[in-house]
C-alpha positions as CSV (number, residue, x, y, z in Angstrom):
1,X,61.5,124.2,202.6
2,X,64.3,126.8,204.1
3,X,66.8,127.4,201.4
4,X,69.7,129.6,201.2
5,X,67.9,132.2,199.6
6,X,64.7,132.0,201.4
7,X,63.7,135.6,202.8
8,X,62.8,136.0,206.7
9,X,59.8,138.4,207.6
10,X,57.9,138.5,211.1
11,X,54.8,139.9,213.4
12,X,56.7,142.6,215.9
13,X,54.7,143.4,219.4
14,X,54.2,141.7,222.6
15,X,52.1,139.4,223.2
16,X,52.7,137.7,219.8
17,X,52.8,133.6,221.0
18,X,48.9,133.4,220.2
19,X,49.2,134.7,216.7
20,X,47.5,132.9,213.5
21,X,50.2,135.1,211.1
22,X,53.0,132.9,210.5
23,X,50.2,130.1,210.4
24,X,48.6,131.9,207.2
25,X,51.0,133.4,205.6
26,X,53.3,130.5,205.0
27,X,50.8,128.5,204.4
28,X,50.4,130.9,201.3
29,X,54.1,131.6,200.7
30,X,53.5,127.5,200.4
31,X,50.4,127.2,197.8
32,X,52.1,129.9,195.9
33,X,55.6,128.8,195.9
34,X,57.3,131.6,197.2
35,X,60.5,131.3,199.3
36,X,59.4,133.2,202.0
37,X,59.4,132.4,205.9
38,X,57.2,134.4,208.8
39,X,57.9,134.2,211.9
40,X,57.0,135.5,215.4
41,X,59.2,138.0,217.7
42,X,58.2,139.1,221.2
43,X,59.2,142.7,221.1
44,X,58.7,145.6,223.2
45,X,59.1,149.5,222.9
46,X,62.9,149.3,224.1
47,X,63.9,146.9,221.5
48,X,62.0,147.7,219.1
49,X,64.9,150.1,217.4
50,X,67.7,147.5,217.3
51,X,65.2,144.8,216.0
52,X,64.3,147.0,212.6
53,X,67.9,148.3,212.6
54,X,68.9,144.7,212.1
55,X,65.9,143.9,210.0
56,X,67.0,146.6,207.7
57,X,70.3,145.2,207.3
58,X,69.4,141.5,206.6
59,X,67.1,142.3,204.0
60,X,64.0,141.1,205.5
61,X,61.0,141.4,203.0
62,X,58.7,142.9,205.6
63,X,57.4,142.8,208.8
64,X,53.8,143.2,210.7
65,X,53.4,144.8,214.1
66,X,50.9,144.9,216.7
67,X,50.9,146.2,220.2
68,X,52.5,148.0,221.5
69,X,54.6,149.1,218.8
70,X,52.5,150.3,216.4
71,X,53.1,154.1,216.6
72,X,56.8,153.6,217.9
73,X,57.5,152.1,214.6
74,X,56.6,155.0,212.5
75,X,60.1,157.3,213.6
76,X,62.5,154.3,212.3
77,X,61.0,153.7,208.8
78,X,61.9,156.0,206.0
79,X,57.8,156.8,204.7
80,X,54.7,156.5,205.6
81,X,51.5,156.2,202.9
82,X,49.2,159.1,203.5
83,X,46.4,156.7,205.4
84,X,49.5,155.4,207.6
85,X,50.3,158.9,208.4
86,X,46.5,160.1,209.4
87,X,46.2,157.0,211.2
88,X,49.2,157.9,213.2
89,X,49.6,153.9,213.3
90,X,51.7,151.4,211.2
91,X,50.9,147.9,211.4
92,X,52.7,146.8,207.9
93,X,56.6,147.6,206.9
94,X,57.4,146.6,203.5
95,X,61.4,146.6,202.7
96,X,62.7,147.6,199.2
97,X,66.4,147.6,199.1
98,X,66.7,148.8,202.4
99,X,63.8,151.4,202.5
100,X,61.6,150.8,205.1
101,X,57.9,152.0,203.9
102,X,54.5,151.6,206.8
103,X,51.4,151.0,205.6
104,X,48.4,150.6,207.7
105,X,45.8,147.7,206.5
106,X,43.8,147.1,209.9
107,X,41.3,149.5,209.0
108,X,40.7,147.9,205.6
109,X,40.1,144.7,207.0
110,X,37.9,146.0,209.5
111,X,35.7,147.6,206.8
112,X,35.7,144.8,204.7
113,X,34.6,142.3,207.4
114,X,31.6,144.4,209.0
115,X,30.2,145.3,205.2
116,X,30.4,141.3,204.5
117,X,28.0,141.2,207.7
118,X,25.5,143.2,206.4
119,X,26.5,145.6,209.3
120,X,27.9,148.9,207.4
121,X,27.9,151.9,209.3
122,X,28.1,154.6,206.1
123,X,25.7,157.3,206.6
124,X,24.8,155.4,210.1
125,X,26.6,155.8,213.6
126,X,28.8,153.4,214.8
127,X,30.4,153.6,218.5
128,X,34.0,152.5,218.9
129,X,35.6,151.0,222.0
130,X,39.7,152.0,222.3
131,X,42.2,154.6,221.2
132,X,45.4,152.6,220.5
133,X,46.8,151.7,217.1
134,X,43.7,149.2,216.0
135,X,41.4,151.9,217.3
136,X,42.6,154.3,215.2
137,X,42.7,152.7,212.1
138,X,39.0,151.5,212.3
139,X,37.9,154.8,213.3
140,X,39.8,156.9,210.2
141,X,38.6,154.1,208.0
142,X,35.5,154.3,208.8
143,X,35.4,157.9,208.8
144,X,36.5,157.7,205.1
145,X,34.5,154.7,204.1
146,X,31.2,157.3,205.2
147,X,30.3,157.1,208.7
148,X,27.8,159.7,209.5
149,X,28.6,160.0,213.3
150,X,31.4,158.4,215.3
151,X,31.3,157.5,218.6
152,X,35.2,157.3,220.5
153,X,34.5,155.6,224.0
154,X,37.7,155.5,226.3
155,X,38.9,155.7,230.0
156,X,39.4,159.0,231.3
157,X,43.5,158.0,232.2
158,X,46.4,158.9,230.5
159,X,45.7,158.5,227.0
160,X,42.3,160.7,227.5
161,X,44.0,164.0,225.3
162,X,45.2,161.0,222.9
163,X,41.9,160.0,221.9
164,X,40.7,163.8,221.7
165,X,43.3,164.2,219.3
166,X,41.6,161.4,217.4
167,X,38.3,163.0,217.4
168,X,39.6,166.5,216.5
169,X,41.8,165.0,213.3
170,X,38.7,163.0,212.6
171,X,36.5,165.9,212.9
172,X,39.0,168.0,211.3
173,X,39.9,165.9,207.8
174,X,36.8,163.5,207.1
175,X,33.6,164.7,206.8
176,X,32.6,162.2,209.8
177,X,31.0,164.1,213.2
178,X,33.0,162.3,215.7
179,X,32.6,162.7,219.7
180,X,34.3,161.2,222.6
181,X,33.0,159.9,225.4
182,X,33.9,158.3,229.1
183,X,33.7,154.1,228.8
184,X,32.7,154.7,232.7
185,X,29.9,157.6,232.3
186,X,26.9,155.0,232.1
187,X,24.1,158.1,231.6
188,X,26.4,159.1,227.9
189,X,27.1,155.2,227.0
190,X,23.6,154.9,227.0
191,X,22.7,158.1,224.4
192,X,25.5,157.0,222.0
193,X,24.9,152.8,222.4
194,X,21.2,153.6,221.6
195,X,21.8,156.0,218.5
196,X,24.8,153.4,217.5
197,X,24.1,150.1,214.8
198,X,27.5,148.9,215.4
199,X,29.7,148.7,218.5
200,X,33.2,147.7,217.6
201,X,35.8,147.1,220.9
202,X,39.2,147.8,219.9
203,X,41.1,147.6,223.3
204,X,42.8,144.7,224.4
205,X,40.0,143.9,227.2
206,X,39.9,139.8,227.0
207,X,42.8,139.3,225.1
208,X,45.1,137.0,226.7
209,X,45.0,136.0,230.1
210,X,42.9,138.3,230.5
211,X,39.9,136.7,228.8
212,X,37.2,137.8,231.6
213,X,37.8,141.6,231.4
214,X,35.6,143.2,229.5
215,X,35.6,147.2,227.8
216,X,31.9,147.7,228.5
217,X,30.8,147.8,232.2
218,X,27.4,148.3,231.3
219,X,26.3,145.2,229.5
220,X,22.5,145.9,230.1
221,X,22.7,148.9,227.9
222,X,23.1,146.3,224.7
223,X,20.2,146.4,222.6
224,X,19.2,143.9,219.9
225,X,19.5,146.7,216.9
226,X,23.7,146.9,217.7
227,X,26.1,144.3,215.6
228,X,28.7,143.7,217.8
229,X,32.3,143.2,216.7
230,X,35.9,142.7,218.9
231,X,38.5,142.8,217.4
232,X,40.2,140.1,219.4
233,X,40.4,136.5,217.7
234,X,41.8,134.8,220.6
235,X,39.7,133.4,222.7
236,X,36.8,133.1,219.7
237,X,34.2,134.6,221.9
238,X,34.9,137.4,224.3
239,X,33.2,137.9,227.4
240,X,31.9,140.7,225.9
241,X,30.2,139.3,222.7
242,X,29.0,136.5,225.0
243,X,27.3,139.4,226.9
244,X,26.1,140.9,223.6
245,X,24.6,137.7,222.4
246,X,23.0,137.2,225.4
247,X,21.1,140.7,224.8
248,X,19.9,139.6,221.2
249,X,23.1,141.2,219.4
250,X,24.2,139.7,216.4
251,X,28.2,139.1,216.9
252,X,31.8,138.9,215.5
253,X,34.9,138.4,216.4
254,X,38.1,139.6,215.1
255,X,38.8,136.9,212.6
256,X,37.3,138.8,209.3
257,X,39.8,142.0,210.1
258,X,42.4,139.6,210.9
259,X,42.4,138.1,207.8
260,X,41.7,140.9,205.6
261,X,44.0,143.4,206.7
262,X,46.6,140.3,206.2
263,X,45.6,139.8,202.9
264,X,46.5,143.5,201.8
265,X,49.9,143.4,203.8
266,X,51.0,140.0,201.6
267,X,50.1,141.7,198.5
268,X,52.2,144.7,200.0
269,X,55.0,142.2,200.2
270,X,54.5,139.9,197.5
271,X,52.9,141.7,194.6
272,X,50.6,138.6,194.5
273,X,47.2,138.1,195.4
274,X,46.8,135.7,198.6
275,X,45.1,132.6,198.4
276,X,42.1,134.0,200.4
277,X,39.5,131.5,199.7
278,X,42.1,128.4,200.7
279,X,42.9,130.4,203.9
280,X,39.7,130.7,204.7
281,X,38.7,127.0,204.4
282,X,42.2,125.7,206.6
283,X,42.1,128.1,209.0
284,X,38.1,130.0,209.5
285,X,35.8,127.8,208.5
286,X,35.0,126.5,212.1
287,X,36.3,129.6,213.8
């Protein structure tokens, strides 16, 4: 029940409406009996200063984000933990007092759900689809967690130089061997898809209303050896691991990060461990 005292905290980005946060995490504000609320908030870049300004002031316990604020965050808070920092991505604010600290827990959750398959890439190769906030946080993670060689696939547009500064920090503070390489250069997806056990899409390709769009343009270069993982939850199944399944791929969608990196961000907030198994059962178990 809403109180008088109970404490507001959110999800930040845009699209948010399809979100299962608020779903979980008062559900375990609930079965811990916390007086906590979560709720959505459709932001953009452009609001995004006056939303955490006010934040700030009405005490809010803490906030998520997603895209496309995940790096415009970071110049409004007061600190950043190191992995936040190398990340160059914040996806968790935690408010003490009015000190705003960003974590970053997507990469955690990422890790955590691919070793639970039986698909962990440590002293393997793994190729990685995207260079936006998520991207980055699976591909530092994984570059810590002991990734021999990691693959960085983008489009050659705009944020081309962004994800060679990726590689480079990657290259340059892990003792992962990290490359880049053109999502549209069929002759080089094939040499790092075949070398690769684990092809993990981290753009926003079939999110949406865009569910038929797709990262990979070269389905038939799939192999049966590749686990693949997007890290979209909704719709369930993405064209793409539709097309991967159809290859012989074992799949996954985004539901295992999802939850994972959420249960690191509620102990952020809460000091208390979230009621993962209970979660899991409501809200996975037929996902």
């Amino acid at each position: 029940m809403i109180s008088g005292t109970t404490r507001l905290g959110g999800l930040l980005g845009s699209p948010v409406s399809h979100s299962l946060s608020p779903a979980i995490h008062n559900e375990s504000f609930r079965v811990l009996g916390l007086d906590y609320v979560y709720l959505c908030f459709d932001i953009g870049k452009d609001t995004l200063p006056d939303v955490v300004r006010a934040f700030r002031e009405m005490n809010v316990f803490g906030f998520n984000l997603t895209m496309p604020v995940k790096e415009a965050v970071m110049a409004l808070l007061d600190e950043l933990t190191p992995a936040a920092s190398l990340i160059h991505a914040v996806n968790t604010v935690c408010n003490e007092n009015g000190r705003l600290t960003g974590y970053n827990t997507d990469g955690i959750g990422f890790m955590r759900s691919v070793r639970e398959a039986g698909a962990d890439p440590a002293g393997k190769e793994m190729t990685l689809m995207g260079c936006g906030g998520a991207a980055q946080a699976i591909a530092f993670q994984a570059a810590l967690d002991g990734t021999k060689e990691l693959h960085l696939a983008c489009r050659r547009s705009a944020s081309w130089e962004k994800a060679r500064g990726i590689v480079d920090r990657i290259n340059e503070k892990t003792s992962c061997k990290a490359d880049l390489t053109d999502l549209r250069d069929e002759a080089e997806m094939r040499r790092i898809l075949g070398r690769s056990m684990l092809l993990a899409n981290a753009t926003s390709a079939g999110m949406g209303v865009h569910t038929e769009d797709t990262p990979l343009a070269f389905p038939h270069l799939l192999h049966e050896d590749l686990y693949v993982t997007d890290a979209i939850y909704n719709p369930r199944t993405t064209r793409l691991m539709r097309e991967a399944a159809q290859a012989g791929c074992r799949t996954a969608n985004g539901l295992g990060m999802f939850l994972y990196q959420a249960e690191a961000a509620f102990h952020i907030w809460t000091g208390q461990e979230m009621p993962v198994e209970h979660i899991r059962r409501k809200f996975f178990e037929n996902a």
